[in-house]
C-alpha positions in Angstrom: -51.1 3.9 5.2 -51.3 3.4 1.1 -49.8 5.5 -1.2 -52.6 5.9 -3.0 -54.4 6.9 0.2 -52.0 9.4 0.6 -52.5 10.5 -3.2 -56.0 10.3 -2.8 -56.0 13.0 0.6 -53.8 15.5 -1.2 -55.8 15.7 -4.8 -58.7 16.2 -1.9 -57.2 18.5 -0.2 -55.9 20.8 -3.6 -60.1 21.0 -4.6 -61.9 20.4 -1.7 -62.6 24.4 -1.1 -64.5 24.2 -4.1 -68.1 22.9 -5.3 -66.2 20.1 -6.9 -68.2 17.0 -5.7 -68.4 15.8 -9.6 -64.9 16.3 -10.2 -63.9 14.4 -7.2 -65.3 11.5 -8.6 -63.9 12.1 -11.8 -60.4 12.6 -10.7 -60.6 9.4 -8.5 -58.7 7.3 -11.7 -56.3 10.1 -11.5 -55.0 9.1 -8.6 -55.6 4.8 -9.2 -52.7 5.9 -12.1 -50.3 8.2 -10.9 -49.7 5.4 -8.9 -49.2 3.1 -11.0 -47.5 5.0 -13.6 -43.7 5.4 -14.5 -43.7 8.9 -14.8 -45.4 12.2 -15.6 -45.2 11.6 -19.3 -47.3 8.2 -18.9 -49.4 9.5 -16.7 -50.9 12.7 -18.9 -50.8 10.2 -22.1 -53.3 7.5 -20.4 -55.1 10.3 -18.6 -55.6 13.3 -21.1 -58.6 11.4 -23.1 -60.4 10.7 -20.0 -60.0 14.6 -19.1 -61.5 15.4 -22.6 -64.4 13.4 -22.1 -65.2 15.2 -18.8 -66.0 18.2 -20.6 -67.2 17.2 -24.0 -63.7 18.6 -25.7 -62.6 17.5 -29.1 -58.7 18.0 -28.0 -56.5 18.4 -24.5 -53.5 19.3 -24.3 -50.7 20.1 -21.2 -48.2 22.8 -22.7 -45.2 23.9 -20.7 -43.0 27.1 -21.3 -39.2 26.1 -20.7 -38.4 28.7 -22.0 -40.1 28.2 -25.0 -43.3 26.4 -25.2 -43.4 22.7 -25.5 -45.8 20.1 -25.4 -45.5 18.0 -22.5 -48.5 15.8 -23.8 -51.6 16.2 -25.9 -54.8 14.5 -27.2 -56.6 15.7 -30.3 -56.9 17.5 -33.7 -55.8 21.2 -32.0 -52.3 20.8 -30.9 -49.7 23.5 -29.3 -49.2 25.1 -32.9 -53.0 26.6 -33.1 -52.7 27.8 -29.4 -52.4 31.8 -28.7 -49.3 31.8 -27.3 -49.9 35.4 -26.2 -53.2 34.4 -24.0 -51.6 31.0 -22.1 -48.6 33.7 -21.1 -51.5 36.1 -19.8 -52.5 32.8 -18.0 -49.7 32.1 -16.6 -48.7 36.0 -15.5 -52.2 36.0 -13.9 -52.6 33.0 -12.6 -56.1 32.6 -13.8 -58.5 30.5 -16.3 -59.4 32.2 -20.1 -62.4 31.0 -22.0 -62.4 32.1 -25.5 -62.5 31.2 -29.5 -59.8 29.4 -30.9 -58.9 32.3 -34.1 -56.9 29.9 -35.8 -59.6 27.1 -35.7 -62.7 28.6 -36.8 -66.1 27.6 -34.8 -63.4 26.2 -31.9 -63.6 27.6 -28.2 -60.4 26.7 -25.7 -60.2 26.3 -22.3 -57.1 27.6 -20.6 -55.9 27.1 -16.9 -52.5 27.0 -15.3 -51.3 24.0 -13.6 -50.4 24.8 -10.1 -47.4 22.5 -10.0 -43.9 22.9 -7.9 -42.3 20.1 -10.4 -43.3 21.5 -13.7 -43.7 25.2 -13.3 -45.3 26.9 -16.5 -47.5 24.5 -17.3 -50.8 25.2 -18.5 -54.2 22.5 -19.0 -55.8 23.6 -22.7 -59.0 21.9 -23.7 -60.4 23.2 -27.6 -64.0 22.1 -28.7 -67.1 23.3 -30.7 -68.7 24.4 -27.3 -68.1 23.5 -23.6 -70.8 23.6 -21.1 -71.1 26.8 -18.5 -68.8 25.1 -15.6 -66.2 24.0 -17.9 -63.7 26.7 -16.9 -64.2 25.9 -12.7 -64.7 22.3 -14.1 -60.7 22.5 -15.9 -59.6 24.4 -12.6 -60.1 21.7 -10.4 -58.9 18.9 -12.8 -55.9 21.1 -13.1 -55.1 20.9 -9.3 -55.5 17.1 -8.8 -53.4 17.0 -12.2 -50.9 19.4 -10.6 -51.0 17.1 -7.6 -50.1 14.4 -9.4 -47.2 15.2 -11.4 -46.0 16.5 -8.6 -46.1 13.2 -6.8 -44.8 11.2 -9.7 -41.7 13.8 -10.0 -41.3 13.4 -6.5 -41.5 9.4 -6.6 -39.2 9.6 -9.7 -36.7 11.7 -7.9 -36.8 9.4 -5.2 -36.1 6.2 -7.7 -33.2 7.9 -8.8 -32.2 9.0 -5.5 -32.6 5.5 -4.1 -30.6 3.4 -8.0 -27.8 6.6 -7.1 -27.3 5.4 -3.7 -27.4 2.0 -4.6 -24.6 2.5 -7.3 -22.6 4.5 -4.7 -22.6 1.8 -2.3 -22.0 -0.7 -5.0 -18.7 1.7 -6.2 -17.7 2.0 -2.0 -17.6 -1.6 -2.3 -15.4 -1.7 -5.3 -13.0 1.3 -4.0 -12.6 -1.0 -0.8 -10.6 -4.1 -3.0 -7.9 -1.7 -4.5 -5.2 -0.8 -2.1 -2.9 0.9 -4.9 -3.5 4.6 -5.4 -3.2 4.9 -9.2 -5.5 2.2 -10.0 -8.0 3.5 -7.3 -8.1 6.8 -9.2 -8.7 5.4 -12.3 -11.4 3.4 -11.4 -13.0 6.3 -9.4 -13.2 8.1 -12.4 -14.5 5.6 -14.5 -17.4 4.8 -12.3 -18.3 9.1 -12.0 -18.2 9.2 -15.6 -21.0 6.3 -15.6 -22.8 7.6 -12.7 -22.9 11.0 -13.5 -23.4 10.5 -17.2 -20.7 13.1 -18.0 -17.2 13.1 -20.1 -14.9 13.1 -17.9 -13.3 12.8 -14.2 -10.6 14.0 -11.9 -9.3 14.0 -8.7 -7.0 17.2 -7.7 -4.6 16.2 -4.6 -3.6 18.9 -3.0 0.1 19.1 -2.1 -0.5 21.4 0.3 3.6 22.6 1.3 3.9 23.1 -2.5 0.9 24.9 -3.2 0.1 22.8 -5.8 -3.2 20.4 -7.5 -1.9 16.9 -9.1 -4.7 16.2 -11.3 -4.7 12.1 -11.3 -5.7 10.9 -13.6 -4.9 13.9 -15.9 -7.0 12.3 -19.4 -5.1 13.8 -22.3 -2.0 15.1 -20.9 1.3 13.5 -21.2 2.2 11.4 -18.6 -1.2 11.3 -17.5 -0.2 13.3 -14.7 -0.8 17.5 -14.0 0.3 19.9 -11.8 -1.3 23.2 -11.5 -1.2 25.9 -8.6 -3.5 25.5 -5.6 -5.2 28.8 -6.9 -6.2 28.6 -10.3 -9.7 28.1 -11.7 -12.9 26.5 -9.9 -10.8 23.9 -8.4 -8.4 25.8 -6.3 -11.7 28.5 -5.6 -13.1 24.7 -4.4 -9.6 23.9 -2.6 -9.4 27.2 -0.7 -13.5 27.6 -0.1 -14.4 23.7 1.2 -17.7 24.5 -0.8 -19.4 22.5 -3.7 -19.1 24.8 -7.4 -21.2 24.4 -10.5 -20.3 26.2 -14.0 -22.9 25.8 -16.8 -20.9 27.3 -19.4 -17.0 27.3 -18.2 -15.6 29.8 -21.0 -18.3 32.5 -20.2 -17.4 32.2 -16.1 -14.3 34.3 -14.8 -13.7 31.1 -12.3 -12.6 29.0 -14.8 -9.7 28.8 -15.9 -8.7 27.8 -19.3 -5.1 26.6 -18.2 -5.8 23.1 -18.5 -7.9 22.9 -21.7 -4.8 24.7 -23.8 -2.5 21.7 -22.2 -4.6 19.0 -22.9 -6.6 20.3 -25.9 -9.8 19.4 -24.5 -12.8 22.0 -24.5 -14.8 22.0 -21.2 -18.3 23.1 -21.5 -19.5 23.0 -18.1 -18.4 21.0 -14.6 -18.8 20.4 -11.2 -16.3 20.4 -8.5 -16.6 19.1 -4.6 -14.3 19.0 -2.6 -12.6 16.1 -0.8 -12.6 16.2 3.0 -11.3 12.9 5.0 -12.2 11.3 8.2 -10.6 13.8 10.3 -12.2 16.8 7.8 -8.8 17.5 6.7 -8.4 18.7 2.8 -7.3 16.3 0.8 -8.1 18.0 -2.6 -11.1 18.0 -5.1 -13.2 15.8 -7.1 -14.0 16.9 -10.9 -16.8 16.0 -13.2 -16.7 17.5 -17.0 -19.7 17.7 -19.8 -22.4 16.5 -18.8 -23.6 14.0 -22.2 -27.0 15.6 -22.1 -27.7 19.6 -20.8 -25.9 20.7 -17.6 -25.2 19.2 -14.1 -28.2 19.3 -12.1 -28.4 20.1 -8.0 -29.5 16.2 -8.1 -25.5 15.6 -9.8 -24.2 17.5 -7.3 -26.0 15.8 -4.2 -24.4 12.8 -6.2 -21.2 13.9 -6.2 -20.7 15.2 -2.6 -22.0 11.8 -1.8 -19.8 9.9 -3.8 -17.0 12.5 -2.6 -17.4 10.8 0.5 -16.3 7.8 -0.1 -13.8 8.4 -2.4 -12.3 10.3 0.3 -12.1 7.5 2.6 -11.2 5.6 -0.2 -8.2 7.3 -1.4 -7.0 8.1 2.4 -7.3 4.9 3.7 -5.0 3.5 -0.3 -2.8 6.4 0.9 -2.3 5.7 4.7 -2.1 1.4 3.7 0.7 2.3 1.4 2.4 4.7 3.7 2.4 1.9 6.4 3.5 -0.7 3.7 6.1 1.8 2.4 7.8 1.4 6.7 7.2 -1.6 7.3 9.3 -2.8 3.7 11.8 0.1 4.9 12.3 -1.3 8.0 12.2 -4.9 7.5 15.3 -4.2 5.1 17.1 -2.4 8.0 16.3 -5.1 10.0 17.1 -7.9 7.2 20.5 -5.8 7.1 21.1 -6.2 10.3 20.9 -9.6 11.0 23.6 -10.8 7.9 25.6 -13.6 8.8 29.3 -12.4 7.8 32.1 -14.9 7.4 33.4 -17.2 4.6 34.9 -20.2 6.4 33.6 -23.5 5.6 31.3 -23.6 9.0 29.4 -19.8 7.8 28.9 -21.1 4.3 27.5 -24.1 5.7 25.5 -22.4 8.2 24.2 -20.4 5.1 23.5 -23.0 3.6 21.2 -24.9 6.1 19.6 -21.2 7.1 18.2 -21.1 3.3 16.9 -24.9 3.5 15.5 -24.3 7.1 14.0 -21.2 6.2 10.7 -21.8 3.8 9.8 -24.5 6.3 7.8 -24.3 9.8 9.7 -26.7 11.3 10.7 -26.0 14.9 14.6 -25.4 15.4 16.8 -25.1 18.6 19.6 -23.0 18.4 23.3 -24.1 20.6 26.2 -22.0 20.9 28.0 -20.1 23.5 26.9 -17.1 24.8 27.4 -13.7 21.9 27.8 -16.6 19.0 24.6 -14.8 18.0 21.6 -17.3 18.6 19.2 -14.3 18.0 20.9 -13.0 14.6 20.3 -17.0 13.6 16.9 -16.5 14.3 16.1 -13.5 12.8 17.6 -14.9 9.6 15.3 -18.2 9.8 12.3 -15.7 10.2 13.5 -13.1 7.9 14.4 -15.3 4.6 11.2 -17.5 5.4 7.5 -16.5 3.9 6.8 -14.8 7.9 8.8 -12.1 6.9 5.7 -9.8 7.0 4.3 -10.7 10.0 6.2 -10.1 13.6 9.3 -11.7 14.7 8.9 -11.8 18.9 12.1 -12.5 21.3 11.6 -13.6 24.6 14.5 -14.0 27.1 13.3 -16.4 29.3 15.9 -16.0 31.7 14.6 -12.6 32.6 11.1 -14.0 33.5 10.2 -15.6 36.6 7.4 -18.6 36.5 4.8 -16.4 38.5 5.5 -13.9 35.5 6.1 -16.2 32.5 2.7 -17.2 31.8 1.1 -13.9 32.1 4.2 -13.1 29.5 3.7 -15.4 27.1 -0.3 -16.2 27.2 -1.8 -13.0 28.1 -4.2 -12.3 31.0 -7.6 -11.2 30.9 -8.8 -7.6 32.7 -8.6 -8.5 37.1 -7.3 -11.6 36.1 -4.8 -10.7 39.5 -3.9 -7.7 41.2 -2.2 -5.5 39.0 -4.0 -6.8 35.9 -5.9 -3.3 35.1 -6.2 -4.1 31.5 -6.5 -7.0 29.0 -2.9 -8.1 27.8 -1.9 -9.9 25.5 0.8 -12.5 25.1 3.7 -12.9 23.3 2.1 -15.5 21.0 -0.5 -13.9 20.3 1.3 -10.6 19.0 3.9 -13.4 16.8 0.4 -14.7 15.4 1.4 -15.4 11.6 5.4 -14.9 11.9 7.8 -16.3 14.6 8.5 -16.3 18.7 12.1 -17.0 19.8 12.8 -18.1 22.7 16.1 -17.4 24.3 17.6 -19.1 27.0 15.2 -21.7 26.9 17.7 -23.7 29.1 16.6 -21.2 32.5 12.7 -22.3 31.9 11.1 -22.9 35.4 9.8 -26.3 35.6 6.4 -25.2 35.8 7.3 -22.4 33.0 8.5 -25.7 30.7 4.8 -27.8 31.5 3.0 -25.1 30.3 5.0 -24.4 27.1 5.4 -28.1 26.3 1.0 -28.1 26.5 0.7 -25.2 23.9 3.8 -26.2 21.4 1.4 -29.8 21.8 -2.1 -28.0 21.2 -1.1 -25.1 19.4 -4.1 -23.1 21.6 -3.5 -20.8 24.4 -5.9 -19.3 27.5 -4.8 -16.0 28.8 -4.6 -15.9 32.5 -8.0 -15.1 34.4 -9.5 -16.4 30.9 -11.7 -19.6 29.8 -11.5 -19.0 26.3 -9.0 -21.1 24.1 -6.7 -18.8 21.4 -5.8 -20.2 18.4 -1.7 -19.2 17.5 0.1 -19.9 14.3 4.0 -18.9 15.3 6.8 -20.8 14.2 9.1 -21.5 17.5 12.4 -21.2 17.7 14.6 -21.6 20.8 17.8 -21.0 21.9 20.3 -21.7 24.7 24.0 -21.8 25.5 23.2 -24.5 28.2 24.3 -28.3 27.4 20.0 -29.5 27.3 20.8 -33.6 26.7 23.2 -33.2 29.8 20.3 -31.1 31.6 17.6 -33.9 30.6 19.6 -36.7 32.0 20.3 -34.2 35.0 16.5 -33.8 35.4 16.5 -30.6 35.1 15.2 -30.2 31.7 11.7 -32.0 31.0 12.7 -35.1 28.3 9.1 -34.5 26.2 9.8 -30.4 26.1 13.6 -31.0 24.5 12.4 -33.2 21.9 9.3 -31.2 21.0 12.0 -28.2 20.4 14.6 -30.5 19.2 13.0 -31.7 15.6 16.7 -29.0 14.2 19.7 -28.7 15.8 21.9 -25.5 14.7 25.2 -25.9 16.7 26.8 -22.3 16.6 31.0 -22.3 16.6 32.8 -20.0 18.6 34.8 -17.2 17.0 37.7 -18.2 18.0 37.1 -22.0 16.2 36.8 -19.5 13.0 39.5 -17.3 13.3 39.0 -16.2 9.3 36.1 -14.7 10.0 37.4 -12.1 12.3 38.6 -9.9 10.2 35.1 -9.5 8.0 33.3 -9.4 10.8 35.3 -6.5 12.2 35.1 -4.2 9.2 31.4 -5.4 8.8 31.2 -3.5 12.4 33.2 -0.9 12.1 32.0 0.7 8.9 28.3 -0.1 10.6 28.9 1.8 13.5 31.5 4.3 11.9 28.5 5.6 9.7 26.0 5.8 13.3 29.2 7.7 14.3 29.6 10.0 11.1 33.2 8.7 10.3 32.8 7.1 7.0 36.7 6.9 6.0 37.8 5.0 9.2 40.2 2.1 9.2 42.1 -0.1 10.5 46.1 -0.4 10.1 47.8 -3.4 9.9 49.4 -3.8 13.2 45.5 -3.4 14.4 44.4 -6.3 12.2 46.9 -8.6 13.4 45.9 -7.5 17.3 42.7 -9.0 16.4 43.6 -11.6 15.1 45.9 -13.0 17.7 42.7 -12.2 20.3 40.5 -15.2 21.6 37.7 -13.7 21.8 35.8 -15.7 24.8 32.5 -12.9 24.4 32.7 -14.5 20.6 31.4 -12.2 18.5 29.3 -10.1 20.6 32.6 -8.7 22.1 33.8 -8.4 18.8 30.7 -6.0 18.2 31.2 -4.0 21.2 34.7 -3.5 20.9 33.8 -2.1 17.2 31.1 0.0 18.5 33.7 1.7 21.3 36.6 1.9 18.4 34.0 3.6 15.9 33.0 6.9 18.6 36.5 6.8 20.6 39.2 6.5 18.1 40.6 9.7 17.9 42.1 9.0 14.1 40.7 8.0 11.0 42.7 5.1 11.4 42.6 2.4 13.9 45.7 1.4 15.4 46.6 -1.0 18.3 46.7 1.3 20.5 43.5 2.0 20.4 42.7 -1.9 21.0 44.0 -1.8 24.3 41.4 -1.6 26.0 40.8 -5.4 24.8 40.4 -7.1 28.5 40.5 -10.9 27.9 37.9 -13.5 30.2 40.6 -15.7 29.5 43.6 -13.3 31.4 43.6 -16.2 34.1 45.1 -18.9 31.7 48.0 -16.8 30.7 51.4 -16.9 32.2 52.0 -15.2 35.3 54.9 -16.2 36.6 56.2 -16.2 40.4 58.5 -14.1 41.8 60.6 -16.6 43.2 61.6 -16.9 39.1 64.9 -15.1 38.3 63.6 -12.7 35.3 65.4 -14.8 32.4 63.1 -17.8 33.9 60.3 -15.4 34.2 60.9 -14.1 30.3 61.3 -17.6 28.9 58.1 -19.1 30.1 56.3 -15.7 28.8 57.9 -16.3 25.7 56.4 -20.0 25.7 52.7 -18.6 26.6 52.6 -16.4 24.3 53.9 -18.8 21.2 51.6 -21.3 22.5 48.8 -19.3 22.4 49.4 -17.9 18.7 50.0 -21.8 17.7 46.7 -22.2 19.3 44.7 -19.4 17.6 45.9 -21.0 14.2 45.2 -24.3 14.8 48.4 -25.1 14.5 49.2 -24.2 11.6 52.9 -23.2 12.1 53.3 -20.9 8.5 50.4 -18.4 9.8 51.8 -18.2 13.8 55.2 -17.2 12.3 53.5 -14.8 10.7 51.3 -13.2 13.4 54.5 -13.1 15.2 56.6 -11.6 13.3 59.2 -14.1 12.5 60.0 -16.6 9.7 58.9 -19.8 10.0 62.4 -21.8 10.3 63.4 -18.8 12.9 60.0 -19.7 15.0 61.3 -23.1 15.0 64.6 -22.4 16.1 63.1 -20.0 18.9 60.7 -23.1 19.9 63.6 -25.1 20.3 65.7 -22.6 22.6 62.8 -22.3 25.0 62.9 -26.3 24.9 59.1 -26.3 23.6 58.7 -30.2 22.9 56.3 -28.7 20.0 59.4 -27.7 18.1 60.4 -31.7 17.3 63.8 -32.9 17.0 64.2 -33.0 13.1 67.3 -30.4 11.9 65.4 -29.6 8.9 62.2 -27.9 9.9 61.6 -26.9 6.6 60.7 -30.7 5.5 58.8 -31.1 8.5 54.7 -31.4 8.9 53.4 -27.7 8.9 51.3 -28.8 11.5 52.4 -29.3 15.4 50.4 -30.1 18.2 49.3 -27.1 19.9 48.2 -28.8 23.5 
């Protein structure tokens, strides 16, 4: 159905209770141009001659009192100034029509009749002429009410248009909010874009700190620092804050709501406003939304229909900015703890130069297999690789391998879809799929399952996975990095390792040392551990002496540094001092207890002592590679008095030379 159909069936409808056959002919181009006019103001200007003619007038004329009397539109000599003002008001107050002569145009009758008209209320038709013919007043009575009819429908239409071009610019405004994820710059450009929609002076949000019972005013336009704080209760906004309901103020220094508290800060002078409040997703509070000085007149209920729409999405907005940089705010937070945790102490050559290739390795994808004996720390390698590498943001996943058997692996790594098998109550997914964008380590690549290795070798080849159960092929981006303390080339010759699997990890080779092949780094990395765990433990002043230090240091260390780690954790909670001492190392229980001296008790105890003695040197030799200066020192003695000791217990390490002093500072250890 038409428009003007519709048009047409309501100007009917407004006369058809009267004799008004003529007139509904007449009227007909009424309707042909309320619809096609802009607005009211168009409409009576192409419309008000047409209306004259009908009944012979010289003038015509729609006047409207708001509150005083304007001219909405007129036609003719007589205009609004020679109208009784007195007889349209007794038109208006009784609803009725007045025939009668124009007094202040002499020989000129009017014709008065109120415009029934929910859009323009007040407004009266006028016609003036020299004479008018007997139905003129019915004849201006029915005109009236198709006019009526129409203005309301073009206010109507017009109110729509701006509805629909304020619902437009809201979406377009929602779909500018949605690209800022910083809070401050989200505020400012929300109230920019009120200020433009709204066609007012000004815009703030209030967010309410709710545990301090306060209203930060961001942006605060005027004030220094561009930032306010005000109690939860003042003025319209807190009345807003603590209502949850819309407020309007048409002239703010004559309402006892507002509160002038904020104009004497900033030295601004509000005239009127509108407040809404802010309510997000889960209708929880999150503050108010403030609109100042409208440019023309006051805020209309049309502004605040805006404004609680607009309020809408700004809250989402501004919760979702606020909940983004809250997540960002933990994840940089704990990515540093992390990044913390997994520094690479030590300073001999073989750290700096394990440094070294970490950094180069790092800002590359290339695959890298990890060696070293078990607690070197393969993982803490890892992590670095990811961690210094541009995946940092995205997830760093460890698999032990070891731990997963075949029938398990694939579900593990790959995913499964819902009833993919028995237990399979829900879709899971796999561990390359959660590392998608960072980094999957795999440790203990070495224990694979055969059928475990095919099936890893096919996705490092494709770079696609299917969940088990599933048809459909997953694209993954994760860098790979494995690990094992397992000799691989001897497995691969063994068979027992697939030959096209080690060389699609192999592409770089980090060999890890042992600790004990670095013995300076003992010493960092036990204070690195004990002030880590001394602070879990809440002994920040705890230390070690130096009869402790040297404990270590003669210590082989076969769990490498791992044992290192856990021995620091125990020392950190049980040490009953704030400093260490060797006592409270004894618990140290060496892997390597079988390859000291134990001697027989068929061994008188000289014997017995000697070959201790012997053990014991030989060891500290070892643990200094040799280096005879630094295993006088751990022992105790001088170095030409460890020489002569050497040779009384016959040690062939001592040579034969009279003069150690001139001799090689390096022996053999065995």
């Amino acid at each position: 159905m038409s428009t003007k159909w519709i048009l047409w069936q309501q100007v009917a409808q407004s006369i058809q209770a009267d004799d008004g056959v003529r007139i509904l002919q007449a009227v007909e181009q009424f309707v042909d141009r309320a619809v096609s006019a802009d607005g009211v103001t168009e409409f009576l200007r192409d419309q008000l001659p047409e209306i004259a003619g009908e009944l012979a007038a010289n003038s015509v004329g729609v006047f409207l009192r708001n509150p005083n009397w304007i001219a909405l539109s007129q036609h003719g000599r007589v205009g609004l100034s020679e109208m009784p003002k007195n007889i349209l008001m007794d038109v208006l107050d009784r609803d009725a029509g007045y025939v009668g002569p124009l007094d202040s145009v002499p020989g000129t009758y009017f014709v008065a009749t109120p415009i029934r008209s929910r859009s323009h209320t007040g407004a009266v038709l006028v016609f003036a002429g020299r004479s008018f013919p007997d139905d003129a007043l019915p004849s201006a009575m029915l005109m009236a009410k198709a006019i009526g009819t129409c203005m309301d429908f073009l206010a109507r239409r017009s109110q729509s248009v701006r509805r629909i071009e304020q619902l437009q610019s809201i979406l377009r405004i929602s779909l500018n909010l949605s690209a800022v994820h910083e809070t401050e710059p989200l505020l400012e450009l929300i109230a920019k874009e009120a200020t433009r929609l709204l066609d007012c002076d000004r815009a703030s949000i209030f967010i309410w700190d709710k545990e301090q019972h306060e209203l930060v005013a961001c942006p605060a336009l005027g004030v220094e620092g561009n930032s306010l704080r005000i109690p939860d209760n003042t003025g319209v906004v807190g009345e807003v804050i603590h209502s949850g309901i819309s407020l309007r103020v048409d002239d703010a220094y004559n309402d006892p709501r507002f509160s002038r508290k904020v104009d004497s800060t900033s030295g601004y002078k509000t005239r009127n406003l509108l407040c809404a409040p802010l309510h997000g997703t889960n209708k929880k509070l999150l503050g108010a939304f403030e609109v100042i000085n409208k440019n023309t007149g006051s805020f209309s209920d049309d502004d605040e229909i805006t404004l609680a729409d607009l309020s809408l999405q700004v809250a989402v907005a501004l919760q979702n900015t606020r909940e983004r940089e809250s997540l960002l705010r933990s994840h940089h937070q704990l990515t540093e703890q992390v990044t913390k945790g997994v520094t690479i102490i030590g300073d001999s050559p073989a750290m700096q130069a394990m440094r070294s290739t970490i950094r180069r390795l790092a800002a590359t994808d290339l695959p890298v297999l990890i060696l070293g004996e078990s607690g070197t720390g393969k993982e803490v390698v890892a992590q670095s690789l990811h961690y210094q590498g541009p995946r940092a943001d995205r997830p760093f996943v460890a698999v032990n391998c070891a731990a997963l058997t075949e029938t398990l692996l694939e579900s593990e790594l790959f995913g499964h879809e819902k009833g993919a098998f028995t237990d399979a109550k829900d879709m899971h997914k796999g561990k390359f799929e959660i590392a998608e964008g960072g980094t999957i380590f795999l440790d203990e690549i070495g224990d694979m399952s055969p059928g475990g290795q095919a099936k890893l070798l096919r996705v490092l080849e494709q770079k696609v996975i299917t969940r088990v159960g599933g048809s459909q092929s997953i694209p993954i981006n994760a860098r790979v990095i494995a690990a094992t303390n397992a000799h691989l080339a001897e497995a691969v010759r063994a068979k027992k390792f697939r030959e096209d699997l080690y060389f699609r990890l192999n592409v770089v080779t980090l060999d890890l040392p042992s600790l004990r092949e670095r013995p300076d780094d003992v010493l960092p990395l036990a204070d690195h551990f004990l002030n880590l765990f001394a602070t879990q433990a809440r002994r920040p002043n705890l230390r070690m002496s130096a009869d402790a230090r040297k404990r270590l240091q003669t210590h082989t260390w076969p769990g490498n540094v791992r044992e290192l780690r856990n021995l620091m954790e125990r020392v950190a909670f049980l040490a009953p001092g704030d400093q260490v001492e060797v006592d409270d190392l004894a618990f140290i229980l060496s892997p390597e207890q079988q390859n000291i001296f134990e001697p027989s008790l068929d061994l008188g105890l000289g014997e017995a002592t000697n070959g201790f003695q012997q053990d014991f040197i030989r060891r500290a030799i070892k643990r200094v590679n040799g280096n005879m200066s630094e295993a006088a020192r751990l022992l105790g003695l001088h170095r030409s008095n460890l020489y002569r000791k050497m040779r009384q217990l016959g040690m062939s390490e001592a040579g034969n030379k009279e003069d150690e002093e001139d001799d090689d500072d390096r022996v053999n250890s065995g």
